[in-house]
C-alpha positions in Angstrom: 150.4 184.7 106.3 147.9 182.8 103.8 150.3 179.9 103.7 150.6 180.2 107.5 146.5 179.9 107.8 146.3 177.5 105.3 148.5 175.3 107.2 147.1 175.4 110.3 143.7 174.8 108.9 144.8 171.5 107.0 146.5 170.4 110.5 143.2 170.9 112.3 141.4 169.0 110.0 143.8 166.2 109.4 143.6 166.2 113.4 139.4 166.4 113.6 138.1 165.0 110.8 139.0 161.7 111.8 137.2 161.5 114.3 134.5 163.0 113.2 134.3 160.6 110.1 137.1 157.9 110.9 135.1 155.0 107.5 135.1 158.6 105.5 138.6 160.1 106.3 140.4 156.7 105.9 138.9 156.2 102.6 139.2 159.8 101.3 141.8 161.5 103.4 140.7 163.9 106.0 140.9 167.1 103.3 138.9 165.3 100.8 136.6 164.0 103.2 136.1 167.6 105.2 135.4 169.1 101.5 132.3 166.4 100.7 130.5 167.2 104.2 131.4 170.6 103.6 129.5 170.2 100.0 126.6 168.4 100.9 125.9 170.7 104.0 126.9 168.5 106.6 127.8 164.7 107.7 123.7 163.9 108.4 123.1 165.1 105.0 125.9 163.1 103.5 124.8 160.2 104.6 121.2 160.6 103.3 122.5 161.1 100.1 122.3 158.5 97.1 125.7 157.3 95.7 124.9 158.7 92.8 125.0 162.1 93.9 128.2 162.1 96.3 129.6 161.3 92.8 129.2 164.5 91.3 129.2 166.8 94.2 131.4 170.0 93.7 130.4 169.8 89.5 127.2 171.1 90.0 127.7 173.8 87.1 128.7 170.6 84.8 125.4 168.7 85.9 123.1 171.7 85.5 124.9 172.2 81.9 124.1 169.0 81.1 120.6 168.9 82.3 119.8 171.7 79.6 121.7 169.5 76.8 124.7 171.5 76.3 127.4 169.1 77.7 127.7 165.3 78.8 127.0 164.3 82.2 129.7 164.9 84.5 131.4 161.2 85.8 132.8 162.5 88.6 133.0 165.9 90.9 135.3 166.5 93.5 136.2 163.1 94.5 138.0 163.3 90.9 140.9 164.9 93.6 141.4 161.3 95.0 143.9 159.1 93.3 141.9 156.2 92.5 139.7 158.5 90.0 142.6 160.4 89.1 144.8 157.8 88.8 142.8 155.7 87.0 142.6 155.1 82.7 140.1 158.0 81.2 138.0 155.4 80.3 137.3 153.8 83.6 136.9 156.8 85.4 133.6 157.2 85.5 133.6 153.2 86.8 136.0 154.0 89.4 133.8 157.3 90.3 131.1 155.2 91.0 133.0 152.9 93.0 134.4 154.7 95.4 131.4 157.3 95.4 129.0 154.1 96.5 131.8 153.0 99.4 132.1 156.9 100.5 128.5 157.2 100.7 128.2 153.3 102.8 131.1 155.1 104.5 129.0 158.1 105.5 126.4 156.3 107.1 128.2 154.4 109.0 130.1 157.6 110.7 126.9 159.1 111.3 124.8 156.4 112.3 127.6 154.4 114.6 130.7 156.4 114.2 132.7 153.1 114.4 135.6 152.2 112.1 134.8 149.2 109.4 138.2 149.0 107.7 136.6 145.9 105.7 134.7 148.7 103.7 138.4 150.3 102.6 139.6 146.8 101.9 136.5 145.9 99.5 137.2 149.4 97.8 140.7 148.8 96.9 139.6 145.1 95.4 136.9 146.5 93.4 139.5 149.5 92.0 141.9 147.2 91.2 139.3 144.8 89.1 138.4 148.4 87.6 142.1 149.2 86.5 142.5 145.5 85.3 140.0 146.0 82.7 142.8 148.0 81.1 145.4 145.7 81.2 143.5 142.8 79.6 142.5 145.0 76.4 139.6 146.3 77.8 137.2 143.7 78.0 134.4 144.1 80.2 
């Protein structure tokens, strides 16, 4: 029966969520999207936030560690689900976190403030994560 509920909750918000957030859920998917308003208390409060900080939401233990100098700072938080963190080398993660956390976030505020659909803002996140995955492929270079 937890399979059954989980189910039907991941339909309903694959079904809401875009409208709700259609700049948010395009970019993230609706789950991923559903779990950073859920995080940061609410699409208003998204919105407000600085890039910066939709980047590490959900590794608030890591942060806090790292505040008391015990462990680096965390790159990335949830959004490490998506696949163009995930997906990307280790060591352009935290350049791809930052990326797509600063197009979320532009993302955000347009759902909230306008709630209408920019899918320029997707296309200029794809270019940018492909110039981040590049990097790789000529030696690194920066």
């Amino acid at each position: 029966s937890l399979a059954d509920e989980r189910d039907a909750e991941r339909e309903f918000l694959e079904r809401t969520v875009p409208t709700v957030a259609p700049n948010l859920a395009s970019m993230a998917g609706p789950i991923l999207a559903a779990r950073l308003i859920e995080l940061a208390g609410g699409l208003e409060s998204l919105a407000k936030m600085p890039s910066g900080t939709v980047q590490v939401l959900g590794a608030e233990d890591a942060l806090f560690a790292h505040l008391r100098g015990n462990a680096p700072s965390p790159k990335h938080g949830v959004i490490y689900t998506h696949e163009y963190v995930r997906g990307t080398h280790p060591d352009e993660r935290g350049s791809a976190a930052r990326a797509l956390a600063g197009k979320l976030t532009i993302g955000a505020r347009i759902d909230h403030y306008s709630c209408e659909y920019r899918p320029e803002i997707e296309a200029e996140l794809d270019e940018r994560i492909e110039t981040i995955r590049a990097r790789r492929d000529d030696g690194g270079a920066k």
